[in-house]
C-alpha positions in Angstrom: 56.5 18.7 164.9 55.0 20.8 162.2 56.6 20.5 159.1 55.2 23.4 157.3 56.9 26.4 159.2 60.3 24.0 158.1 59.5 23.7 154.5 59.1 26.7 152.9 56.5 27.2 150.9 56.5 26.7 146.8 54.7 29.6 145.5 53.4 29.0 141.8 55.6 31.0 139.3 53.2 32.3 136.4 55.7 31.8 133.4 55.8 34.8 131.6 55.8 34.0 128.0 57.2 36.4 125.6 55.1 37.1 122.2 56.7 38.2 119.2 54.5 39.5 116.5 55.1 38.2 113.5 55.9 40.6 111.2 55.5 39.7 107.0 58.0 40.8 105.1 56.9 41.3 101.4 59.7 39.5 99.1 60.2 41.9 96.2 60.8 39.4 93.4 62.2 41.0 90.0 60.1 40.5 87.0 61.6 37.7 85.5 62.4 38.6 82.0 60.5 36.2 79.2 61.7 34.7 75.6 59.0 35.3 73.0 60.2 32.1 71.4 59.2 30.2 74.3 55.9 30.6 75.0 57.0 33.2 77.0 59.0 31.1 79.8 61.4 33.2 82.0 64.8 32.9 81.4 67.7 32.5 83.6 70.5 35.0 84.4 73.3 32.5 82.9 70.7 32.3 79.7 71.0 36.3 79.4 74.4 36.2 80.0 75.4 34.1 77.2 72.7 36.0 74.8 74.7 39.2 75.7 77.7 37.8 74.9 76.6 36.3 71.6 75.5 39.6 70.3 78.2 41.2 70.9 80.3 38.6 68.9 77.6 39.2 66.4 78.3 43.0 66.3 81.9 42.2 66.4 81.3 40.1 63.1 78.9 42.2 61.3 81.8 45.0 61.8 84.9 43.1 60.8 83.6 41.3 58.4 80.9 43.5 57.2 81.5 43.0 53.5 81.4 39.4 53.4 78.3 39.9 56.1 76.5 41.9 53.3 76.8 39.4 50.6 75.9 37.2 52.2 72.4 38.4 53.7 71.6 39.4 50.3 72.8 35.7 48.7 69.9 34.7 51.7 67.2 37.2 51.0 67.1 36.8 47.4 67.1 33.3 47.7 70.2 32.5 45.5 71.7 30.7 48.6 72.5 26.8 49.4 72.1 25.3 52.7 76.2 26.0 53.1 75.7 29.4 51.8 72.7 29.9 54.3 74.8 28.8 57.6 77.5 30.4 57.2 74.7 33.8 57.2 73.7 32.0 60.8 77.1 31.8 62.0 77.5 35.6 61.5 74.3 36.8 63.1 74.2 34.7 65.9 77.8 35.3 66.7 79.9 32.2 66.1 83.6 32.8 65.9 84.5 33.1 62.0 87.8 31.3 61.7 90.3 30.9 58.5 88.4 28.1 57.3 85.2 29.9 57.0 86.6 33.0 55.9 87.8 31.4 52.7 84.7 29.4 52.2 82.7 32.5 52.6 84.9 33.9 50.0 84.2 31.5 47.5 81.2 31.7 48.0 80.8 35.2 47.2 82.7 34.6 44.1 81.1 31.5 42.9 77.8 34.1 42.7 79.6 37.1 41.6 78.0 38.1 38.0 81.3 37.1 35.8 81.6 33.7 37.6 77.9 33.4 36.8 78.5 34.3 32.7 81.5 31.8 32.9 79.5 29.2 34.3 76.8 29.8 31.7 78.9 30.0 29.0 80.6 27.0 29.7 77.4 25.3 30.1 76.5 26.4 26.6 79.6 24.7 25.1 79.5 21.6 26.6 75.5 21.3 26.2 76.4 21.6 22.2 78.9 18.9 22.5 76.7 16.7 24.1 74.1 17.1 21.5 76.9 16.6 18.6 77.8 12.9 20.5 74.2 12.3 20.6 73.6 12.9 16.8 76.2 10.6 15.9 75.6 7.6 18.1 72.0 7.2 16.7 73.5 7.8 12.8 76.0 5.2 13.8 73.4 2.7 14.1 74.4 0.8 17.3 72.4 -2.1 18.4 69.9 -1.3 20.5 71.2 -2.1 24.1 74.1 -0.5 23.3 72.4 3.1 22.0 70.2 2.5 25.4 73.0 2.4 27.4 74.6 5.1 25.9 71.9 7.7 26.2 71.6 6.9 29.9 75.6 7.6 30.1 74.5 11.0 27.7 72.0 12.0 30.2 73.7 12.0 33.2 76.4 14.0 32.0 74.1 16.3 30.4 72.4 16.7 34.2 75.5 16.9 35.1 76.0 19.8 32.9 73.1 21.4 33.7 73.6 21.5 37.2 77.1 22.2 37.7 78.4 23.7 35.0 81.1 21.7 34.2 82.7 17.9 33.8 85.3 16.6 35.2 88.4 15.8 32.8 87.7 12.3 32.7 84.6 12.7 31.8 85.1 15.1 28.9 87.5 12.4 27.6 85.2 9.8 27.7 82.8 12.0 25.4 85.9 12.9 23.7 86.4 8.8 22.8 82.9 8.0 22.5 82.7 10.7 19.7 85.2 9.2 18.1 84.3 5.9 18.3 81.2 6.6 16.8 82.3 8.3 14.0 84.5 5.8 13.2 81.6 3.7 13.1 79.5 6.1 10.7 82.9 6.2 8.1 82.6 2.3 8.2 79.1 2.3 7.4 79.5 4.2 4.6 
């Protein structure tokens, strides 16, 4: 028996193989936008976002407050300002919310500089400078020992810095030269 007119034939099937040309696609990426202060990194979109936003809290500032925002930058630039003084300035230009609280220290600040608080501050300093001197005088007339003039002076001085730098005493301190004047010229009656 022949097997081969039974069994058809297996005729070899080229597979036909489908190509597909690869096509490139060009990504177009957008220039990423870079910070100067950064050695000019790129920045991310959340980044800008919050810049955006700051500024225009810093516009909103400088407009509501643009008084305060004035005396300020000119407290800065002419260098009459304290480290307080100089962040509440970046608090306004970088857009921080200005509450109650800063409002009122801003304003104290701006009158703690304002040309008549200045004369008062000088003239008080005058004043209390002269008394200073006049407790001075008398504690070395008085003759105290030695220790005790030493120890005195140093008390002096520090009010005197005092003086100097702030512009004013506290009340208990101003009675304390009040009684130390006293006491010495008690002191200087005795002696003579």
């Amino acid at each position: 028996m022949n097997l081969s007119k039974v069994i058809p034939k297996k005729v070899a099937v080229k597979p036909t193989i489908k190509v597909k040309k690869a096509v490139k696609k060009v990504a177009t990426k957008a220039t990423p936008i870079l910070n100067p202060l950064l050695n000019n990194k790129p920045v991310s979109k959340k980044v800008l976002e919050s810049t955006k936003k700051s500024q225009e809290k810093a516009a909103y500032n400088k407009k509501i407050y643009s008084k305060e925002y004035k005396e300020l930058k000119f407290l800065v630039e002419t260098k009459k300002a304290d480290d307080f003084t100089i962040n509440m300035y970046v608090a306004f230009i970088t857009g921080r919310k200005i509450t109650d609280k800063m409002l009122s220290s801003i304003h104290k600040v701006i009158k703690r500089n304002s040309t008549t608080e200045i004369e008062k501050k000088r003239i008080e300093t005058e004043r209390l400078l002269f008394k200073t001197t006049l407790v001075r005088e008398s504690l070395h007339k008085a003759k105290y020992h030695d220790t005790y003039a030493w120890r005195s002076e140093e008390f002096l001085d520090s009010i005197e810095e005092q003086v100097r730098r702030w512009g004013n005493l506290s009340s208990k301190q101003k009675l304390a030269l009040n009684e130390m004047y006293k006491r010495f010229n008690k002191k200087i009656e005795k002696s003579t």
